[in-house]
mmCIF file as gemmi writes it, N, C-alpha and C atoms, coordinates in Angstrom:
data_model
loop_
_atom_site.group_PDB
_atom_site.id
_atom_site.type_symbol
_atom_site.label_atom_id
_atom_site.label_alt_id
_atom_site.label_comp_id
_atom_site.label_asym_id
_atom_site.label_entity_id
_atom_site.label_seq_id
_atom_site.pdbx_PDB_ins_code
_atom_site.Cartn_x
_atom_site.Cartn_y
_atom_site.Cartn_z
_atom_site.occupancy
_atom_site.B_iso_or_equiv
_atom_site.pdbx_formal_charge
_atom_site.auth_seq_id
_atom_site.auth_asym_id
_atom_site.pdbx_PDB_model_num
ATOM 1 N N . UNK Axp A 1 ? -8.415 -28.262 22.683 1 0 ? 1 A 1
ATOM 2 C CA . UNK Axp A 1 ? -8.51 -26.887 22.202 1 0 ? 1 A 1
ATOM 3 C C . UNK Axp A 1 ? -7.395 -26.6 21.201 1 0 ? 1 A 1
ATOM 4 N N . UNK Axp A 2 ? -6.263 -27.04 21.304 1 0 ? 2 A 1
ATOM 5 C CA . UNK Axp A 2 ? -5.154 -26.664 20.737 1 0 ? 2 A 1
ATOM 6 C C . UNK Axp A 2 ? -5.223 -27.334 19.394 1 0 ? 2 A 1
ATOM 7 N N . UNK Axp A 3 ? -5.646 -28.481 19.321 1 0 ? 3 A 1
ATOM 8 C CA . UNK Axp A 3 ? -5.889 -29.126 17.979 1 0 ? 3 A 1
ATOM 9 C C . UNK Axp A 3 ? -7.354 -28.271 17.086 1 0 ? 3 A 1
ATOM 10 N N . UNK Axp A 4 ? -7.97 -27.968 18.228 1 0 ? 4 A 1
ATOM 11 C CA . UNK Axp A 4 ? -9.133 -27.764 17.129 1 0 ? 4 A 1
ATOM 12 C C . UNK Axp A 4 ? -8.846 -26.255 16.748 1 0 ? 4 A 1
ATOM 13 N N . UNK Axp A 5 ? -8.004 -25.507 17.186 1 0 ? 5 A 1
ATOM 14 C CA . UNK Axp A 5 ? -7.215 -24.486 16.803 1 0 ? 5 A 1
ATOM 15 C C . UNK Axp A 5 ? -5.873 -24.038 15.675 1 0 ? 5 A 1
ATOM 16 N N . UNK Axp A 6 ? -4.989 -25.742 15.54 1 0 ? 6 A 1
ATOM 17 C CA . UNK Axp A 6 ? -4.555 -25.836 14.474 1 0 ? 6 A 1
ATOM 18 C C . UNK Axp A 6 ? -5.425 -26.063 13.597 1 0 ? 6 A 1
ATOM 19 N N . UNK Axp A 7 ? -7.112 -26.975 13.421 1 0 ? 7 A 1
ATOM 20 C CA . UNK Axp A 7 ? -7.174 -27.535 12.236 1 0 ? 7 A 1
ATOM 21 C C . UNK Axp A 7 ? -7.787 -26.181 11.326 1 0 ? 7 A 1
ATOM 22 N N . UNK Axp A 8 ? -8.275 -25.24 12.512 1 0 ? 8 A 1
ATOM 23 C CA . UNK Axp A 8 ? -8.871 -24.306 11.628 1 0 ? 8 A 1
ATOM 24 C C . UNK Axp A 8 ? -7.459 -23.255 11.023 1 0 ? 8 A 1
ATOM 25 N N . UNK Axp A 9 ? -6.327 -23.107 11.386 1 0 ? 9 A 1
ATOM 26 C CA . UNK Axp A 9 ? -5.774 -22.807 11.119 1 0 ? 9 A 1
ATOM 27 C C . UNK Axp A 9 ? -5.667 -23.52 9.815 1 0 ? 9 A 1
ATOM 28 N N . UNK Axp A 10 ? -5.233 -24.921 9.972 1 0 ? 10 A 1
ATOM 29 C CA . UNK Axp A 10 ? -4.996 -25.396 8.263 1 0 ? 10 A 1
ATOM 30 C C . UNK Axp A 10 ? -6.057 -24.905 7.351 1 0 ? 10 A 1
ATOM 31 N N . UNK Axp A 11 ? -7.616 -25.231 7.692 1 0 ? 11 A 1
ATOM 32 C CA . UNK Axp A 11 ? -8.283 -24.637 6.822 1 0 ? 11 A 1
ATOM 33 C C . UNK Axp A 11 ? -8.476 -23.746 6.29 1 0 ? 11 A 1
ATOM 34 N N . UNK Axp A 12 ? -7.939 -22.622 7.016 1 0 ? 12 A 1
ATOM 35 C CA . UNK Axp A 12 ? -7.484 -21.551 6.422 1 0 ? 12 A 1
ATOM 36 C C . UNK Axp A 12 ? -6.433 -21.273 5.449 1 0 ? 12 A 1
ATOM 37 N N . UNK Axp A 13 ? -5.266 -21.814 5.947 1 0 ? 13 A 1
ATOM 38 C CA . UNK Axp A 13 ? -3.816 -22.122 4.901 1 0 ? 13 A 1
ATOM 39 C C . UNK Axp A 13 ? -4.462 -22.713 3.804 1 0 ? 13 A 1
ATOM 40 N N . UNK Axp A 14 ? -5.131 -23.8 3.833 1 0 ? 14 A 1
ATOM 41 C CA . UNK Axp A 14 ? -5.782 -24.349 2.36 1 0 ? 14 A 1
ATOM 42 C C . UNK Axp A 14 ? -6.391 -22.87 1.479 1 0 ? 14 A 1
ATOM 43 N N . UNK Axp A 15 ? -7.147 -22.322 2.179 1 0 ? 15 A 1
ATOM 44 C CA . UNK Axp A 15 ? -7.815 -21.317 0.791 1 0 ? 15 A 1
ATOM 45 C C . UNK Axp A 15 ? -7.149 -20.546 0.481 1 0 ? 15 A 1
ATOM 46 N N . UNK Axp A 16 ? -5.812 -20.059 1.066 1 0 ? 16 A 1
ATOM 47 C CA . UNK Axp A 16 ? -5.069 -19.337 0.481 1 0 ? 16 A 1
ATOM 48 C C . UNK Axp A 16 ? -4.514 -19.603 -1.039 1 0 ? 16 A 1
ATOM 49 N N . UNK Axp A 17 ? -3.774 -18.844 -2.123 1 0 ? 17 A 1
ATOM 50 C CA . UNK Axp A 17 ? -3.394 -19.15 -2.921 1 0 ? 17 A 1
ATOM 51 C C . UNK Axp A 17 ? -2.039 -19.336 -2.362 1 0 ? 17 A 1
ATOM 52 N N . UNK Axp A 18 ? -1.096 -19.775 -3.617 1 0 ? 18 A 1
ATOM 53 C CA . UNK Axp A 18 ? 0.388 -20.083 -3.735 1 0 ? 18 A 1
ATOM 54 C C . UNK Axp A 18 ? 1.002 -18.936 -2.989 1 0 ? 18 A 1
ATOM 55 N N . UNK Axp A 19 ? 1.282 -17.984 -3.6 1 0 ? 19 A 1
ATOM 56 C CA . UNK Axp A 19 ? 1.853 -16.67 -3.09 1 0 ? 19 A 1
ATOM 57 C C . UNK Axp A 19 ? 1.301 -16.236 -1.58 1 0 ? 19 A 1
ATOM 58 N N . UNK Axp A 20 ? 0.058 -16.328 -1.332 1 0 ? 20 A 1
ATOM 59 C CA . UNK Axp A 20 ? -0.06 -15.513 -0.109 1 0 ? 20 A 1
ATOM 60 C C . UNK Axp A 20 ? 0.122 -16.97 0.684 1 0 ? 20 A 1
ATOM 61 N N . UNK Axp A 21 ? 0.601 -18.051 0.853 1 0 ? 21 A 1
ATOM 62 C CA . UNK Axp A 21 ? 1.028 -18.95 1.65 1 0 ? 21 A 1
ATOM 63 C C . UNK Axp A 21 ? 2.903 -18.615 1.499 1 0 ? 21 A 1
ATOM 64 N N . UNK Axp A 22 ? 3.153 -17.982 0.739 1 0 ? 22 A 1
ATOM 65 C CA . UNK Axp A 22 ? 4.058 -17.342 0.391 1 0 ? 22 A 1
ATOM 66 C C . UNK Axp A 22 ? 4.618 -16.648 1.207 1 0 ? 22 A 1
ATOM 67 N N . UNK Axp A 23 ? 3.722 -15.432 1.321 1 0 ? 23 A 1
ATOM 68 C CA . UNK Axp A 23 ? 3.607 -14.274 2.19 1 0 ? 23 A 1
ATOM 69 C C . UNK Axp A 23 ? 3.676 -15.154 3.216 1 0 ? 23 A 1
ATOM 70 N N . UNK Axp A 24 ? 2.945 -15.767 3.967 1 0 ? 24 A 1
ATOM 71 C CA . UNK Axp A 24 ? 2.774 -15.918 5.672 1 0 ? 24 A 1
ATOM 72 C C . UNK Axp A 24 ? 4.062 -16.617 6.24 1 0 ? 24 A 1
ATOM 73 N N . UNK Axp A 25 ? 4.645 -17.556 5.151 1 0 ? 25 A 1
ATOM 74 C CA . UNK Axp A 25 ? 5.632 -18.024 5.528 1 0 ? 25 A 1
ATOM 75 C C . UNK Axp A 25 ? 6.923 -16.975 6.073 1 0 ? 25 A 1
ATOM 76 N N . UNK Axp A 26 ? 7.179 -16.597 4.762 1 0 ? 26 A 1
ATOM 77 C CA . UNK Axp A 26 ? 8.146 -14.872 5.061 1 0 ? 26 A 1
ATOM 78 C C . UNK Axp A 26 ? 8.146 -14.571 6.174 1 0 ? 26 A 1
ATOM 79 N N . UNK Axp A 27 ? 6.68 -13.791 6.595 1 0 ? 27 A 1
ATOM 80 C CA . UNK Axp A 27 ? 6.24 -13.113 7.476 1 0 ? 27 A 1
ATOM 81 C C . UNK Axp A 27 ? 6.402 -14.267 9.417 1 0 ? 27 A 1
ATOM 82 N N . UNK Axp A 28 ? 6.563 -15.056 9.291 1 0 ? 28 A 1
ATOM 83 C CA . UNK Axp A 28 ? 6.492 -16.07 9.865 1 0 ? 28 A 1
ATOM 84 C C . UNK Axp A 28 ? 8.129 -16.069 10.582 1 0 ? 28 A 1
ATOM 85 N N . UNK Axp A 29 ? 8.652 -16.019 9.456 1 0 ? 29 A 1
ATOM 86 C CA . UNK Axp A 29 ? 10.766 -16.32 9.753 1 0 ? 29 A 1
ATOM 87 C C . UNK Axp A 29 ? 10.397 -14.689 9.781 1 0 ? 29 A 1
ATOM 88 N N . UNK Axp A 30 ? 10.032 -14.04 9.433 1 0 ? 30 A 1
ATOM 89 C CA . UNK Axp A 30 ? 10.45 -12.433 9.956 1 0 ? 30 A 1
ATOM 90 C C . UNK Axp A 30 ? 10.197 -12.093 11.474 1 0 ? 30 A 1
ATOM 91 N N . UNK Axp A 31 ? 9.203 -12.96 12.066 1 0 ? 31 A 1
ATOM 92 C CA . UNK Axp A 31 ? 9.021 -12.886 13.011 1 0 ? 31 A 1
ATOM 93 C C . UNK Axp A 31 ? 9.382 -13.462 14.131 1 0 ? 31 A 1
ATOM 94 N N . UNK Axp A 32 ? 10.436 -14.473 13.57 1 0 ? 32 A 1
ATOM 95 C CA . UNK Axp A 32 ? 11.261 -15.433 14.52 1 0 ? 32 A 1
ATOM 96 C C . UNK Axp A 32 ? 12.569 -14.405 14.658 1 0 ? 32 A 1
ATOM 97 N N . UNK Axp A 33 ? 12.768 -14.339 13.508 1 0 ? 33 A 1
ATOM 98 C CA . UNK Axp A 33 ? 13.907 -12.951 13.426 1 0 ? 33 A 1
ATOM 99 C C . UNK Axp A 33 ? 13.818 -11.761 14.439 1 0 ? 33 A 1
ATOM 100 N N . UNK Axp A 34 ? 12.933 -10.86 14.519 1 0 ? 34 A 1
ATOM 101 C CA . UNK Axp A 34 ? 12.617 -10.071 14.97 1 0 ? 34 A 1
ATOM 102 C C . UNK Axp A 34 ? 12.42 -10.453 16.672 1 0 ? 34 A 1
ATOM 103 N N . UNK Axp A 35 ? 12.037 -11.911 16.877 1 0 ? 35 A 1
ATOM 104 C CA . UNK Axp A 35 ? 12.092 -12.264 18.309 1 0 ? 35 A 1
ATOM 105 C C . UNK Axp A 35 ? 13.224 -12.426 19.176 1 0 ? 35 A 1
ATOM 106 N N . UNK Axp A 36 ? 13.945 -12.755 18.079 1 0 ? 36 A 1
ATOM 107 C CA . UNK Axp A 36 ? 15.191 -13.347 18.273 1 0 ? 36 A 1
ATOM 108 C C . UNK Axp A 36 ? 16.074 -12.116 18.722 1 0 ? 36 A 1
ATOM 109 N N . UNK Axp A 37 ? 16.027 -11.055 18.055 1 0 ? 37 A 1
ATOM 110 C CA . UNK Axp A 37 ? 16.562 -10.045 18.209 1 0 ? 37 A 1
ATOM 111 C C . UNK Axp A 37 ? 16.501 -9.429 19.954 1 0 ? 37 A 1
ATOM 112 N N . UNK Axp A 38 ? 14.977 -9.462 19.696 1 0 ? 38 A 1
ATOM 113 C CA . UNK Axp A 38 ? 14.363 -8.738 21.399 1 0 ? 38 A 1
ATOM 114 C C . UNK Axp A 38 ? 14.969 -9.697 22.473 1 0 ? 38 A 1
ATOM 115 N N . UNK Axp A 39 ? 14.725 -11.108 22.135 1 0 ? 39 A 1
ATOM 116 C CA . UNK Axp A 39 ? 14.93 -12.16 23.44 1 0 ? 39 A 1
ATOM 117 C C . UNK Axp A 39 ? 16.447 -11.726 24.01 1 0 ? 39 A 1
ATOM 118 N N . UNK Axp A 40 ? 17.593 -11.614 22.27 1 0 ? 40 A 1
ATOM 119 C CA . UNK Axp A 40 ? 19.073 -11.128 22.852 1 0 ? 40 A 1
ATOM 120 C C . UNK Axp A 40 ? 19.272 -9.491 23.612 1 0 ? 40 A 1
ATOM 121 N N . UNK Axp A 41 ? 18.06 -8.574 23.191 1 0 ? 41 A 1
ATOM 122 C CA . UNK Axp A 41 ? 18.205 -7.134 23.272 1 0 ? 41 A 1
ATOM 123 C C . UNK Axp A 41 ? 17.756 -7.336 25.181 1 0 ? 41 A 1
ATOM 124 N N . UNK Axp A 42 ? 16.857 -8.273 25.598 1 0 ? 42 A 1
ATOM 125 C CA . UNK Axp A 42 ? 16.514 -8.477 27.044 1 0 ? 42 A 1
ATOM 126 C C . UNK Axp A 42 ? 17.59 -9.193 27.583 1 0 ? 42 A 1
ATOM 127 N N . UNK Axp A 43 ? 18.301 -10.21 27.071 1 0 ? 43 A 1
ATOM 128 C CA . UNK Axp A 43 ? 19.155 -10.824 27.512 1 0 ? 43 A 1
ATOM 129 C C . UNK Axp A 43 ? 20.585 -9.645 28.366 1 0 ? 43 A 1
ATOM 130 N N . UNK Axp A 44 ? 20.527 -8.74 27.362 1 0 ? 44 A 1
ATOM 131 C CA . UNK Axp A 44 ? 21.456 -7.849 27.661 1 0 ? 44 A 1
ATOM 132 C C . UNK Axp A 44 ? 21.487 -6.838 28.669 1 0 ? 44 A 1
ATOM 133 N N . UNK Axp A 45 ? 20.299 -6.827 28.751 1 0 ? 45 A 1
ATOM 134 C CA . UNK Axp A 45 ? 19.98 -6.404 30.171 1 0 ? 45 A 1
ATOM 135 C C . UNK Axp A 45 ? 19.601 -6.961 31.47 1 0 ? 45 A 1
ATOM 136 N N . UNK Axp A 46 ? 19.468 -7.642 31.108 1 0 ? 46 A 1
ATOM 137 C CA . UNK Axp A 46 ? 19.001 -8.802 32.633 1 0 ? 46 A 1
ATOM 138 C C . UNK Axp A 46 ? 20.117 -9.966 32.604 1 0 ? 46 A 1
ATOM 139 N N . UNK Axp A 47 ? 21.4 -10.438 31.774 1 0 ? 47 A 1
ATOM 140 C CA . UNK Axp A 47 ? 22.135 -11.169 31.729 1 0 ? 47 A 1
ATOM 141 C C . UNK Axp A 47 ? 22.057 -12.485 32.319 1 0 ? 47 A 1
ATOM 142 N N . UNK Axp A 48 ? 20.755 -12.731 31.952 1 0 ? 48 A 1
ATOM 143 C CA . UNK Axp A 48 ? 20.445 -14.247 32.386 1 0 ? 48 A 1
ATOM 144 C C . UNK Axp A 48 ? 19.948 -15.328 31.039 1 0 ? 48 A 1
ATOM 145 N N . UNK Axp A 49 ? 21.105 -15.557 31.198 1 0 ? 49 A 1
ATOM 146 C CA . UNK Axp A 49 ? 21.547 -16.651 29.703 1 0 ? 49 A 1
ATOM 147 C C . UNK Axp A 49 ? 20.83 -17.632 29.659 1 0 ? 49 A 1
ATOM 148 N N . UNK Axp A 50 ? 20.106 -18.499 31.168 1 0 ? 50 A 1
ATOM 149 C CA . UNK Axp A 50 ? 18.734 -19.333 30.925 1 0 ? 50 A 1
ATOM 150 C C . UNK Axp A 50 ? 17.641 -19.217 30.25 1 0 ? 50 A 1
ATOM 151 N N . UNK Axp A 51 ? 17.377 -17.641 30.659 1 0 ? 51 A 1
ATOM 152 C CA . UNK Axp A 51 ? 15.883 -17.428 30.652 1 0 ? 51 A 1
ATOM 153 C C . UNK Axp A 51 ? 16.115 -16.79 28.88 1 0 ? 51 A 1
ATOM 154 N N . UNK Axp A 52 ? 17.037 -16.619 28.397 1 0 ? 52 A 1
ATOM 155 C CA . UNK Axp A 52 ? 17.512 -15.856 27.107 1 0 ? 52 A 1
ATOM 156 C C . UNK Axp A 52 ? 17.137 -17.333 26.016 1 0 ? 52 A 1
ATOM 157 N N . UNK Axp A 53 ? 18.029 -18.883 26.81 1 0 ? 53 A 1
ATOM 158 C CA . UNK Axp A 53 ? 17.599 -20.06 26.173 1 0 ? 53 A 1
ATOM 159 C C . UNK Axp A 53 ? 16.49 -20.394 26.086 1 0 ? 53 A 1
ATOM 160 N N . UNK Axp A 54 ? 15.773 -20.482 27.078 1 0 ? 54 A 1
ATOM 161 C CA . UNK Axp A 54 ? 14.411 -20.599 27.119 1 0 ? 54 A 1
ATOM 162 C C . UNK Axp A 54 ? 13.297 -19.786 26.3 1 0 ? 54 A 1
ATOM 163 N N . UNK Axp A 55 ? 13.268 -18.849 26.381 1 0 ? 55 A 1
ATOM 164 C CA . UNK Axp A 55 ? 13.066 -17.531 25.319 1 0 ? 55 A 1
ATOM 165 C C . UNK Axp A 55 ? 13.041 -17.837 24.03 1 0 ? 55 A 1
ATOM 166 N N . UNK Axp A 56 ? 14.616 -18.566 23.579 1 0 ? 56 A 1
ATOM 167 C CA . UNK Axp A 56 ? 14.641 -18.625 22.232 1 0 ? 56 A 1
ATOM 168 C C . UNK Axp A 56 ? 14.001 -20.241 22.658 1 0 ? 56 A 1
ATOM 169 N N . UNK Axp A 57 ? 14.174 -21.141 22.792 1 0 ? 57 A 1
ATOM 170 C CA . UNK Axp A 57 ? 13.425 -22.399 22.388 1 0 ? 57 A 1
ATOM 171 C C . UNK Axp A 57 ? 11.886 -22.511 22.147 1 0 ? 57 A 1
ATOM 172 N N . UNK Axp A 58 ? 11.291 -21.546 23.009 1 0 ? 58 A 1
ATOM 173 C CA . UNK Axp A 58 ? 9.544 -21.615 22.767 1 0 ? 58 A 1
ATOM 174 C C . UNK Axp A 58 ? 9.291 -20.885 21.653 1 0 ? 58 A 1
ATOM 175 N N . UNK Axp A 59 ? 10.234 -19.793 21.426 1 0 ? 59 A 1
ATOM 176 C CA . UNK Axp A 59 ? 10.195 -19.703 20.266 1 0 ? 59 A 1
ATOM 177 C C . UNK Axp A 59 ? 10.346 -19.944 19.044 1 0 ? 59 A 1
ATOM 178 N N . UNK Axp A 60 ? 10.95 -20.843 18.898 1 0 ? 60 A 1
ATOM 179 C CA . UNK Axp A 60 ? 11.988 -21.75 17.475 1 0 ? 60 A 1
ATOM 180 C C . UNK Axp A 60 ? 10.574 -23.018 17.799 1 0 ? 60 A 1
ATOM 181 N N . UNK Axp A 61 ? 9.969 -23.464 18.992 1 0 ? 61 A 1
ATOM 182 C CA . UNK Axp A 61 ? 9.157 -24.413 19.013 1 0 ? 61 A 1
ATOM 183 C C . UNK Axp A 61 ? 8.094 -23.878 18.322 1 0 ? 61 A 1
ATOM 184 N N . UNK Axp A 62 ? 7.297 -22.664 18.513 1 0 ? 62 A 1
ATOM 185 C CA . UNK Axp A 62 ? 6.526 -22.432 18.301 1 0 ? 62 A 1
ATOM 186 C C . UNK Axp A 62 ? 6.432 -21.937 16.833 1 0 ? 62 A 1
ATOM 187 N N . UNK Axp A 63 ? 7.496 -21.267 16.218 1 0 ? 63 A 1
ATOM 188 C CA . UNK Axp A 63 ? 7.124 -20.543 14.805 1 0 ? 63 A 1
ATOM 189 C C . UNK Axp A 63 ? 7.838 -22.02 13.942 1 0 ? 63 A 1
ATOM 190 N N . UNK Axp A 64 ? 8.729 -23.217 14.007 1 0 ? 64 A 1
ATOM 191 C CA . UNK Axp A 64 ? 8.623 -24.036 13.886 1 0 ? 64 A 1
ATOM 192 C C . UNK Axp A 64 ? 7.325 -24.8 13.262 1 0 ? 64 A 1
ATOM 193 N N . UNK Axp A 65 ? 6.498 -25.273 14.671 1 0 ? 65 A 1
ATOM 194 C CA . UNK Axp A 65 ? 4.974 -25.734 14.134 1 0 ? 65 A 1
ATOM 195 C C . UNK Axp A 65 ? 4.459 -25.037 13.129 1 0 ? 65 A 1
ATOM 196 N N . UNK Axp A 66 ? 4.311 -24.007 13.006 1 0 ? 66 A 1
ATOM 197 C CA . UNK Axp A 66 ? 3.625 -23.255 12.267 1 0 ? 66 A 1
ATOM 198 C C . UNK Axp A 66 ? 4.137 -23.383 11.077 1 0 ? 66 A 1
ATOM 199 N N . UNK Axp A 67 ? 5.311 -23.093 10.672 1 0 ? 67 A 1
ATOM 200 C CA . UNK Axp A 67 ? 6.232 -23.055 9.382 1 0 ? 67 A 1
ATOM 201 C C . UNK Axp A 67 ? 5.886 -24.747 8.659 1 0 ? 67 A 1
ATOM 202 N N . UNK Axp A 68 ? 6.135 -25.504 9.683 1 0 ? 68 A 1
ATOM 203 C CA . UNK Axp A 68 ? 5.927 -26.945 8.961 1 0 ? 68 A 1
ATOM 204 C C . UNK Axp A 68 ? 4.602 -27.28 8.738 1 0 ? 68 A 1
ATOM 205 N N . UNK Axp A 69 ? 3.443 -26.619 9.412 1 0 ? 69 A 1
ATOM 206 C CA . UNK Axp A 69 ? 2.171 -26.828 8.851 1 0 ? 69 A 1
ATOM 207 C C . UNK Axp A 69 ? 2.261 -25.803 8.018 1 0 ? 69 A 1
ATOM 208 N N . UNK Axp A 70 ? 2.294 -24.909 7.564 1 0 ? 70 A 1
ATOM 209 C CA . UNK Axp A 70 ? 2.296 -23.952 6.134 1 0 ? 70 A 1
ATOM 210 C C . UNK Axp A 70 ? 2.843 -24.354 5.069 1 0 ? 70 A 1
ATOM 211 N N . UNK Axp A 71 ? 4.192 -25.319 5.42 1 0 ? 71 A 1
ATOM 212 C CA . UNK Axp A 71 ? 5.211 -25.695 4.475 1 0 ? 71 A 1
ATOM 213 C C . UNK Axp A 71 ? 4.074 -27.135 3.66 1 0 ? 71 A 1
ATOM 214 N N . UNK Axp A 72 ? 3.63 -27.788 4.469 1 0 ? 72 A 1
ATOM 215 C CA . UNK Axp A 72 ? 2.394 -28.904 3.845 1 0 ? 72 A 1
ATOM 216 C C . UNK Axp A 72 ? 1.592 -28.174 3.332 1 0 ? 72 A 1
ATOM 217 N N . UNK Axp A 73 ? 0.924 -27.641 3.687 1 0 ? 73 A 1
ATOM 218 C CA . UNK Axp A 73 ? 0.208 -27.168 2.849 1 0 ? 73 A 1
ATOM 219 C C . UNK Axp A 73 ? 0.897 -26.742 1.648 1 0 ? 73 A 1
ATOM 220 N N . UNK Axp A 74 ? 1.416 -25.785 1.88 1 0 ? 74 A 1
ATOM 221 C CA . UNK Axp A 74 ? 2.258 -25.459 0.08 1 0 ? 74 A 1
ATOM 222 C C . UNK Axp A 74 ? 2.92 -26.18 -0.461 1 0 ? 74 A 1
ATOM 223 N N . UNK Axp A 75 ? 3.065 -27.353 -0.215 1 0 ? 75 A 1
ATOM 224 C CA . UNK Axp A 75 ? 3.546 -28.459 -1.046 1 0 ? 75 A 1
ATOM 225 C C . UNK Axp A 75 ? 2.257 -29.531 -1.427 1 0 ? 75 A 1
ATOM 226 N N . UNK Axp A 76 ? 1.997 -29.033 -1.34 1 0 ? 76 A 1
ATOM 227 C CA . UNK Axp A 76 ? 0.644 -29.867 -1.066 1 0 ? 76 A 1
ATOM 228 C C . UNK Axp A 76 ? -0.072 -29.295 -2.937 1 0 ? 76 A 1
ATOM 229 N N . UNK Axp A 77 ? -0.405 -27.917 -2.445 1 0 ? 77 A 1
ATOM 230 C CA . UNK Axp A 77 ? -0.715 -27.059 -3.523 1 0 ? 77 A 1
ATOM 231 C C . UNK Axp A 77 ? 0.221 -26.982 -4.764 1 0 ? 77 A 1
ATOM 232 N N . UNK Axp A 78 ? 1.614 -27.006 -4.619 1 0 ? 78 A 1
ATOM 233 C CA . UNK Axp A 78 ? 2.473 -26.694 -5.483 1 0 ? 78 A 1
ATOM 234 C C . UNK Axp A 78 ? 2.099 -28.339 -6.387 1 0 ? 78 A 1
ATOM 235 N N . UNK Axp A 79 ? 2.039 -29.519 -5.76 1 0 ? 79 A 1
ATOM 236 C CA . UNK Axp A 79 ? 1.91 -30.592 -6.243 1 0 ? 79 A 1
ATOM 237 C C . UNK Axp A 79 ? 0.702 -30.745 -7.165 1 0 ? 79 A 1
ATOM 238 N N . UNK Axp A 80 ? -0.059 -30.285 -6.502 1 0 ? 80 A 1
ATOM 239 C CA . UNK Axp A 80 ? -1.786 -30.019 -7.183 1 0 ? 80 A 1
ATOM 240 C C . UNK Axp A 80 ? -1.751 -29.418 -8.602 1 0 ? 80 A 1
ATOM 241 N N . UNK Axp A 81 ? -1.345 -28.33 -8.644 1 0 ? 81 A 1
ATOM 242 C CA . UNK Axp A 81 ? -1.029 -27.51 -9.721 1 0 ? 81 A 1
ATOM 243 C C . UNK Axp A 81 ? -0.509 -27.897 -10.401 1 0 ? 81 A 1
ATOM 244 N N . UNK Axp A 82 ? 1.144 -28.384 -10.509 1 0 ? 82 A 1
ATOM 245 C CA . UNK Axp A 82 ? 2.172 -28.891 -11.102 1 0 ? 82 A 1
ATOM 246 C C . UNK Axp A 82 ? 1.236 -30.231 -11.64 1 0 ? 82 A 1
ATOM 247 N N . UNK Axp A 83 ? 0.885 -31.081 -11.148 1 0 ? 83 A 1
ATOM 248 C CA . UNK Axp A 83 ? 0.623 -31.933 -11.326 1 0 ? 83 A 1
ATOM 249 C C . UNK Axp A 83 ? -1.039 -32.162 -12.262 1 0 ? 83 A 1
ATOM 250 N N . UNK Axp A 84 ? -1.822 -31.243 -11.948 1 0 ? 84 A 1
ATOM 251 C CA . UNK Axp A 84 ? -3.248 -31.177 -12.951 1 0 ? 84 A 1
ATOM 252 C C . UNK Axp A 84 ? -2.011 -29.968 -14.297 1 0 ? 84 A 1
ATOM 253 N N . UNK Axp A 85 ? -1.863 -29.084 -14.095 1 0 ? 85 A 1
ATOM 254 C CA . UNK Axp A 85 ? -0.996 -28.446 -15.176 1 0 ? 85 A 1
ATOM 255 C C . UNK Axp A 85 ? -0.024 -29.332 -16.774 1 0 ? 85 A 1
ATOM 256 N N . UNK Axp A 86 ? 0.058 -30.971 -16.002 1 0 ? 86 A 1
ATOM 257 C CA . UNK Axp A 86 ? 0.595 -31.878 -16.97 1 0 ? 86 A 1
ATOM 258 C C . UNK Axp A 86 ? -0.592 -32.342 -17.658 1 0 ? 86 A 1
């Protein structure tokens, strides 16, 4: 399931253009950001520095994958272009 869930994901990243692979990326680290924030804003209240690590690792795992399959793809494209453009 999980694979046949990334691939449609890539297929999707493919029809995007340059810029809006652009966008998702951004939007992507904005949202690791923004997790990151909450995981420390819970940490501070429940002062359990495990579950705060843990927290942040599935998260850095997870928007990770994602970032490095977006990042292929847009290199992928940037090459395409650059490269029919000569």
């Amino acid at each position: 399931m999980k694979l046949v869930l990334e691939n449609q994901i890539q297929k999707i990243i493919e029809k995007m253009n340059l810029e809006e692979i652009s966008n998702e990326l951004k939007n992507i680290m904005k949202f690791e950001q923004e997790s990151f924030k909450k995981i420390e804003a819970f940490e501070n209240i429940q002062q359990n520095q495990d579950l705060e690590k843990y927290a942040k690792m599935i998260c850095k795992n997870i928007t990770q994958r994602e970032i490095t399959q977006i990042q292929g793809v847009y290199l992928k494209k940037i090459d395409d272009e650059f490269l029919n453009s000569k």
